[in-house]
N, C-alpha and C positions, 0 to 999 in steps of 0.2 A: 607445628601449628600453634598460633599463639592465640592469647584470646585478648580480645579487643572489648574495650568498656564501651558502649554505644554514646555517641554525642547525644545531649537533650534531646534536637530539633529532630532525629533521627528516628526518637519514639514518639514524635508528636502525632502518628499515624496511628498507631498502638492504644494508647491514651486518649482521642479522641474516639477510638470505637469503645473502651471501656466503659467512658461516661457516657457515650448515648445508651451502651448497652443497661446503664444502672437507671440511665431518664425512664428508659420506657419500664422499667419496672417498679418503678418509685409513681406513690400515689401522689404525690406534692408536686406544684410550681416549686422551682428555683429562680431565685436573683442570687446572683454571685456579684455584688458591688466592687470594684476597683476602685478604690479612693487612696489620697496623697502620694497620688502621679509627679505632684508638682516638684517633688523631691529627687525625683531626679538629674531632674536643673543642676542641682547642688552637684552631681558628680559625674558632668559630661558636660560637651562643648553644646553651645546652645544647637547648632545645625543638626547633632546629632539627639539631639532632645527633642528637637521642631518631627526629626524622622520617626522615633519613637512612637510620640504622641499622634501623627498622623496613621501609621501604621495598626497601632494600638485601636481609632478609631473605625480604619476599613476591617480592620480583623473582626471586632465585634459586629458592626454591622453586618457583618454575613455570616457569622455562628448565629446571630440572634434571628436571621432567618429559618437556617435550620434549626434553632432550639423550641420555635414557635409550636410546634406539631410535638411538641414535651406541656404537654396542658401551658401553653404561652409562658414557659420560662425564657429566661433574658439574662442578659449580661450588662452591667449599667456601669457607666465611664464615671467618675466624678471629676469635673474641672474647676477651678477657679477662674471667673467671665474673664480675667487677663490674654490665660493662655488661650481661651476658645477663640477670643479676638484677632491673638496674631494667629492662630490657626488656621484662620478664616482669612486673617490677607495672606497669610500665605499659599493658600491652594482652596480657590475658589470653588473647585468642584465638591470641598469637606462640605459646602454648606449644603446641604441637602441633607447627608447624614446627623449632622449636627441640630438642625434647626425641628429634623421629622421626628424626631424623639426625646425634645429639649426640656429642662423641667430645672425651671429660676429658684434657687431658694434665699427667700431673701433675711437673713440674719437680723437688722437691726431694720425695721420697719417703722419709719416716721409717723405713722399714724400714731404711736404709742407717746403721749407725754414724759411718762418716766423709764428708764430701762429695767426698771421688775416688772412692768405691764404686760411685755410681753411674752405670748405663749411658753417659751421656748425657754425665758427667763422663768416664768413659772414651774414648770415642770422641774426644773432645777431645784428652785427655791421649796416645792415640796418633797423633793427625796432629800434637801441636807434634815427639811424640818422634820422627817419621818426619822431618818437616822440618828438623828438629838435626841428622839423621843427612845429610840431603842435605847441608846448608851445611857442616860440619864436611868431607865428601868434595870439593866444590867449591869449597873456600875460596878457591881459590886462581886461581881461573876469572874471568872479567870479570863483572860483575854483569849484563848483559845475559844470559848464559850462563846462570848460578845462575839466576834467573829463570824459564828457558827449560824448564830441571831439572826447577825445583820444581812448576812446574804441570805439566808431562808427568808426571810420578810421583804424581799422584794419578790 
């Protein structure tokens, strides 16, 4: 008798009963975000990427049905509007899943005359201006120290 290491998809059965087993016992919502999908372009043929990413999308949508009844945890795709677009001419049926739970973020927002006006620019520009303030106070401290600082202060 020999023994056999079990394929991934093999324990995908296993593995999903554990985590609903830990859902229902967990006081917390979860979001489990999937972000820079788009990377895998880089190391596959696009038809096999287009499969992926469509796949990737029906998968979620139907855990995120059953994850709903886990105090409405979810599972959230991040795309770049590129790929959602050919995704979308590619298999007209993704629009529904795509469109019912779609959320724009819009990075460089025209409303803004200069590019530190906005939000997103700001929040930036106040954690380099808090961390200046740390280093400048802690100059003087071993760097292991500073360090130590600088991530307790946030």
């Amino acid at each position: 008798m020999s023994k056999r290491r079990a394929i991934y998809y093999e324990e995908q059965p296993n593995l999903k009963k554990l985590v609903f087993e830990l859902l229902k016992k967990s006081k917390q919502k979860i979001i489990l975000f999937y972000d820079d999908m788009d990377q895998f372009e880089e190391f596959m043929d696009l038809l096999s990427f287009k499969s992926l990413m469509k796949h990737m999308i029906y998968s979620a949508d139907k855990l995120n049905h059953e994850l709903y009844s886990f105090k409405s945890s979810k599972i959230c795709l991040v795309f770049r509007e590129d790929i959602v677009e050919m995704m979308n001419a590619q298999a007209n049926n993704l629009n529904k899943q795509i469109t019912d739970s779609k959320v724009e973020i819009s990075w460089f927002d025209t409303a803004y005359s200069e590019p530190w006006e906005h939000p997103l620019m700001q929040m930036i520009l106040y954690k380099i201006k808090k961390v200046s303030q740390i280093i400048q106070r802690i100059w003087k401290k071993s760097i292991q120290k500073c360090l130590i600082e600088m991530y307790l202060s946030f």
